[in-house]
C-alpha positions as CSV (number, residue, x, y, z in Angstrom):
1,X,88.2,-53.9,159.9
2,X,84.7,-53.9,161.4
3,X,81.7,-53.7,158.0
4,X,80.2,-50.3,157.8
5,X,77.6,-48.7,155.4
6,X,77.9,-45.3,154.3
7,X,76.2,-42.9,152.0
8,X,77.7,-39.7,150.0
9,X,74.1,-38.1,150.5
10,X,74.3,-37.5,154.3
11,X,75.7,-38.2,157.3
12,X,74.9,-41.3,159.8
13,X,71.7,-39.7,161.8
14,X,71.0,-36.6,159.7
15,X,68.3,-35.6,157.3
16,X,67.9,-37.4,153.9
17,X,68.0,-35.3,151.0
18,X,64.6,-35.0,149.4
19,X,65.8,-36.6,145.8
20,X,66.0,-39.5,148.2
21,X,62.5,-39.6,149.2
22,X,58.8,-39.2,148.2
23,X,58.7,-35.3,147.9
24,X,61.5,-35.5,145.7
25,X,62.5,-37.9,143.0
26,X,62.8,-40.7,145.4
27,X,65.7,-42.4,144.1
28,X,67.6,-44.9,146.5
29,X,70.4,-43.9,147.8
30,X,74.1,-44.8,146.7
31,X,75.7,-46.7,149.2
32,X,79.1,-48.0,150.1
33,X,80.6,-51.0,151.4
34,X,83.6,-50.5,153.3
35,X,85.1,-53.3,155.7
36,X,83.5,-56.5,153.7
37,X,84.5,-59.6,155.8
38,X,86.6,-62.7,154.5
39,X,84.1,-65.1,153.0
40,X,81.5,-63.0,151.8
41,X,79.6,-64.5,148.9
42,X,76.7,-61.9,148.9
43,X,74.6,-58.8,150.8
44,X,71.0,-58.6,152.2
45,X,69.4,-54.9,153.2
46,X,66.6,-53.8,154.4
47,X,65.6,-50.4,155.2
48,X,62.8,-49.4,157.4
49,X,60.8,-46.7,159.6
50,X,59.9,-48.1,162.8
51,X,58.4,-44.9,164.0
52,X,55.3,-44.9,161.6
53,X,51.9,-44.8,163.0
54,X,50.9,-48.3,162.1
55,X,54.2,-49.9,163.1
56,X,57.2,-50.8,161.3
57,X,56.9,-49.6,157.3
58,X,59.1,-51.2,155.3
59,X,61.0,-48.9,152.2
60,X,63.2,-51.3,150.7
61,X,64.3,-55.4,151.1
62,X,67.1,-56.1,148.3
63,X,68.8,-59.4,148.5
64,X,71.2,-61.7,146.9
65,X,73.5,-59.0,146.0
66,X,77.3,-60.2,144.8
67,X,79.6,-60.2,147.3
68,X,81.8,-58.3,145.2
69,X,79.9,-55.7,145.5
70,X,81.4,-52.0,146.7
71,X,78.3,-50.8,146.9
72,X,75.0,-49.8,145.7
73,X,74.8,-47.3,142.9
74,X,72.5,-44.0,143.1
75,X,68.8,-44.2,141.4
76,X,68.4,-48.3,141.2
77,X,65.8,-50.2,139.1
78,X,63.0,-51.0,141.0
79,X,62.3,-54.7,138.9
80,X,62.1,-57.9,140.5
81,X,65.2,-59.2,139.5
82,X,68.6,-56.8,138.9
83,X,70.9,-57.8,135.5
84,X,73.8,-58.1,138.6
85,X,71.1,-61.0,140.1
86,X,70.2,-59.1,143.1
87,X,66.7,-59.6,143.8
88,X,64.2,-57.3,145.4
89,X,61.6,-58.2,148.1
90,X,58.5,-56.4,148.5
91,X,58.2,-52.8,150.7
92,X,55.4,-52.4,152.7
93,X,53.1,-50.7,149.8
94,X,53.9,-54.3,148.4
95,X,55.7,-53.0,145.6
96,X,59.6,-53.9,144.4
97,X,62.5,-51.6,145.2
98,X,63.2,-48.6,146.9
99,X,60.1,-46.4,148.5
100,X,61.6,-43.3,150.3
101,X,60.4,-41.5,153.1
102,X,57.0,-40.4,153.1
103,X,56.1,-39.4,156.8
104,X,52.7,-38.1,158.0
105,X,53.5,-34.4,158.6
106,X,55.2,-34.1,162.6
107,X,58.2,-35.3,164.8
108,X,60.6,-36.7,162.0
109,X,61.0,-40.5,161.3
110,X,64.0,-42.8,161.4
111,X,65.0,-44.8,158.3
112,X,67.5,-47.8,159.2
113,X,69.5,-48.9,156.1
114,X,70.7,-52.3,157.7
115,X,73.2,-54.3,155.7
116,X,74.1,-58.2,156.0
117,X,77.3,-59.5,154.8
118,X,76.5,-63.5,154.2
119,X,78.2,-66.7,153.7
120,X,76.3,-67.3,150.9
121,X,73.1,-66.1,149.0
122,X,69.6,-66.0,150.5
123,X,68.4,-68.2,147.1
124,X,65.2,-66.7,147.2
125,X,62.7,-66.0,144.5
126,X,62.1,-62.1,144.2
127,X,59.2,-61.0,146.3
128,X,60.5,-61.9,150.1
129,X,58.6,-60.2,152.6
130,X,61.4,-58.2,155.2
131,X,60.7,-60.2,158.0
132,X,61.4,-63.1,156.1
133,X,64.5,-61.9,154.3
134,X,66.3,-60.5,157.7
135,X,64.9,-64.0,159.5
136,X,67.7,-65.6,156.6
137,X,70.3,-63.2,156.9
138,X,70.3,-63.2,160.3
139,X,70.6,-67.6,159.7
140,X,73.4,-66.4,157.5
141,X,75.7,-63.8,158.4
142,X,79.3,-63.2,158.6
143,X,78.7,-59.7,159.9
144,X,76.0,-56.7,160.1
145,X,76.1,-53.3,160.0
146,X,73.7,-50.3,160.0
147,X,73.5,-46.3,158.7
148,X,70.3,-44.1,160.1
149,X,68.8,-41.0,158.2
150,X,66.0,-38.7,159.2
151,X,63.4,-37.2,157.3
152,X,60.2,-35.3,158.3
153,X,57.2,-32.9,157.0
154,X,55.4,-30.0,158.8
C-alpha cells in the first residue's frame, strides 16, 4: 500500500471549509494516515501556498511526529512543543502552528498539505524554518505523500 493523506473536511483539490482557515476559526485540519510504510519511526508536514503574491507562504511546518501516529487530530495546539513530542516550526508570519488560508481577494490559492513518512525523527529544536525541515525529511524519508485544498476571497 502506497502512503496517502486524507482529510474528513474536503476532498483532494476542493475548497477548504472556512473553520479551517482565517475567515473562520482557523483550526488545522484533521488528517489521516493511511498506507504508513514498514519502518516508520516518525512524520514531517508542511503545508504551503505557492501561489501568493510574494512567493511561497508557508501555513504550517510540524515535525517529529510518532510514527505511530494515525493521524492528526482536528483544532491542534499551536505551542512549540506538543505533550505527543511533535514539534512545530515556524509559518511564514513566524509564528508556531497552523495559519489557514488567508488569500488576497481573486483567483483562489492552493494549499499543499505534504506529508513525510521517516526513518527516524528530524531531532530538531522547535522553531525550523520549512525549507529547512523538508531539506531533512527529504534526507530522511521512507515515503511521501501529498493532499491539495483550495480556498479564495472576492
Amino acid at each position: 500500500m502506497t502512503l496517502s493523506i486524507r482529510t474528513s473536511a474536503w476532498k483532494d483539490g476542493e475548497r477548504i471549509p472556512t473553520k479551517h482557515t482565517a475567515d473562520g476559526p482557523d483550526l488545522s485540519p484533521p488528517f489521516e494516515f493511511v498506507g504508513v510504510p514498514r519502518g516508520t519511526r516518525a512524520f514531517a508536514l508542511i503545508c504551503d501556498d505557492p501561489d501568493a503574491p510574494v512567493g511561497t507562504w508557508v501555513h504550517w511546518v510540524l515535525y517529529d511526529i510518532p510514527g505511530t501516529a494515525k493521524g492528526l487530530p482536528e483544532g491542534l495546539a499551536v505551542d512549540a512543543e506538543l505533550s505527543d513530542g511533535s514539534r512545530h516550526g515556524k509559518n511564514s508570519w513566524k509564528k508556531y502552528g497552523y495559519g489557514g488560508p488567508s488569500p488576497p481577494p481573486g483567483k483562489p490559492h492552493r494549499y499543499y498539505f505534504r506529508l513525510y513518512a521517516l526513518r527516524e525523527p528530524l531531532g530538531a529544536n522547535p522553531g525550523l524554518t520549512a525549507a529547512e525541515a523538508e531539506s531533512l525529511a527529504k534526507a530522511k524519508a521512507i515515503e511521501s505523500a501529498q493532499y491539495m485544498g483550495t480556498y479564495g476571497r472576492t
